[in-house]
Phi, psi and omega in degrees: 000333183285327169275351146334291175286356153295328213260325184277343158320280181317303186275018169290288171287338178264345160215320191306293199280037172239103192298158166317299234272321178285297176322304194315308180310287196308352182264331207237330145296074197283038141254002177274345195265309160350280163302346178274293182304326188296315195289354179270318163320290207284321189269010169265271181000340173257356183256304194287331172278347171298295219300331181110232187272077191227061172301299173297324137333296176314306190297312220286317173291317164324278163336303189284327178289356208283295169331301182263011173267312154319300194279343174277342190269328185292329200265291185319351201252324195264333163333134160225039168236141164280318209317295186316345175293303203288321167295352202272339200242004171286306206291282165325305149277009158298295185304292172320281152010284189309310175310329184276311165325297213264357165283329220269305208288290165306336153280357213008081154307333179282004184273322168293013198269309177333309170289330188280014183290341176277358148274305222281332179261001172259080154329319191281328191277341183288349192290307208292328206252337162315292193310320190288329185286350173257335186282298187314301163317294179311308179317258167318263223297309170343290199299300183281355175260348150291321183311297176331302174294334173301314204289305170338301168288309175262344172222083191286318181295127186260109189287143192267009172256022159255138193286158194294160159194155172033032210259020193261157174349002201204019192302176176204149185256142213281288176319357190265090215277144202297330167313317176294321173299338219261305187303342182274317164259058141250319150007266218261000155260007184255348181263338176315293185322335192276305236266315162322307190265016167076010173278020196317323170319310180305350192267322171319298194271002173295301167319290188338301204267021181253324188279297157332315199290318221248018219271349194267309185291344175289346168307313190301124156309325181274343163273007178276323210286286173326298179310314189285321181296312160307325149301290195271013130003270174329287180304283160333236223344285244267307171337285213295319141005258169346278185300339174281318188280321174312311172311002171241037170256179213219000000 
């Protein structure tokens, strides 16, 4: 449970509470990148203050994120690919993460589970803290690492008379009508759901009435070629997602 709340921490602070306005600032400005670090500082610090003394552990994520968001905005500015975007931001939450693991592991948190009985003995709030840490993951970090990849597959090139902008955690592809995002992660908290309850069938027909919705615009090839890359994207993340998280629930 402890690194559950570790983990919702990270994608809490690394994408929900960090608005467009703030990612965009934060590429041109170290005092918008301050603040993206102050909120990631306050929302481990309410996790960690559950877990008990956990000062050196707290610094050691601190530090490291500060660090390596840093050393990602500097490589990324030189990039003239997105595919090098998309690996620069896999990459980036890989390390963050391996890091949040590898604290959980070398402090044994798991010794802090102890402090957690009063999650660990409510079955609906520990369910309750699975679905979220799934909910999170689907929602943001989903949406933006398909964009990436769209940018990646269909617009690879990065033109060099365009000013740097957004290439941080909340980046958004310009063409991309916002309704269509909204839809793609309801998508994929709607197949989570299926995927919880054992519906795998039912999920066949969520595609359907998406494939119908969309059925005119699928004459155009080139919106077919997206839509299909997009979907089933999609649906994988939120499957392998689902199923990994499914095995902690009680």
């Amino acid at each position: 449970m402890s690194i559950c709340l570790m983990l919702i921490a990270h994608f809490l602070a690394d994408f929900t509470l960090q608005p467009e306005k703030l990612a965009q600032k934060k590429q041109q400005k170290i005092s918008y990148f301050m603040v993206h670090i102050l909120i990631y500082a306050l929302v481990f610090s309410f996790v960690f203050l559950l877990l008990g003394n956990s000062f050196i552990p707290w610094l050691i994520i601190m530090l490291s994120h500060l660090l390596v968001d840093l050393i990602r905005m500097l490589i990324d500015k030189k990039q003239s690919s997105n595919t090098s975007l998309l690996i620069s931001f896999v990459l980036d939450q890989v390390i963050h993460i391996s890091i949040i693991i590898f604290i959980y592991y070398a402090f044994n948190f798991d010794a802090a589970a102890a402090k957690l009985d009063f999650i660990i003995e409510n079955r609906y709030l520990y369910n309750f803290i699975v679905y979220l840490l799934t909910f999170l993951i689907l929602w943001d970090p989903a949406a933006i690492f398909i964009n990436k990849l769209f940018d990646s597959i269909f617009n690879n090139e990065i033109h060099k008379s365009e000013h740097y902008q957004d290439i941080s955690n909340r980046e958004q592809v310009k063409n991309e009508p916002r309704v269509g995002r909204i839809i793609g992660k309801l998508e994929r908290i709607i197949v989570s759901f299926f995927i919880f309850n054992a519906q795998f069938g039912t999920i066949g027909f969520v595609l359907t009435a998406k494939s119908i919705a969309r059925y005119k615009q699928l004459e155009d090839k080139e919106f077919a070629e997206k839509y299909i890359v997009g979907t089933l994207t999609s649906v994988f993340i939120s499957m392998i997602v689902t199923i990994i998280l499914k095995q902690l629930l009680v």
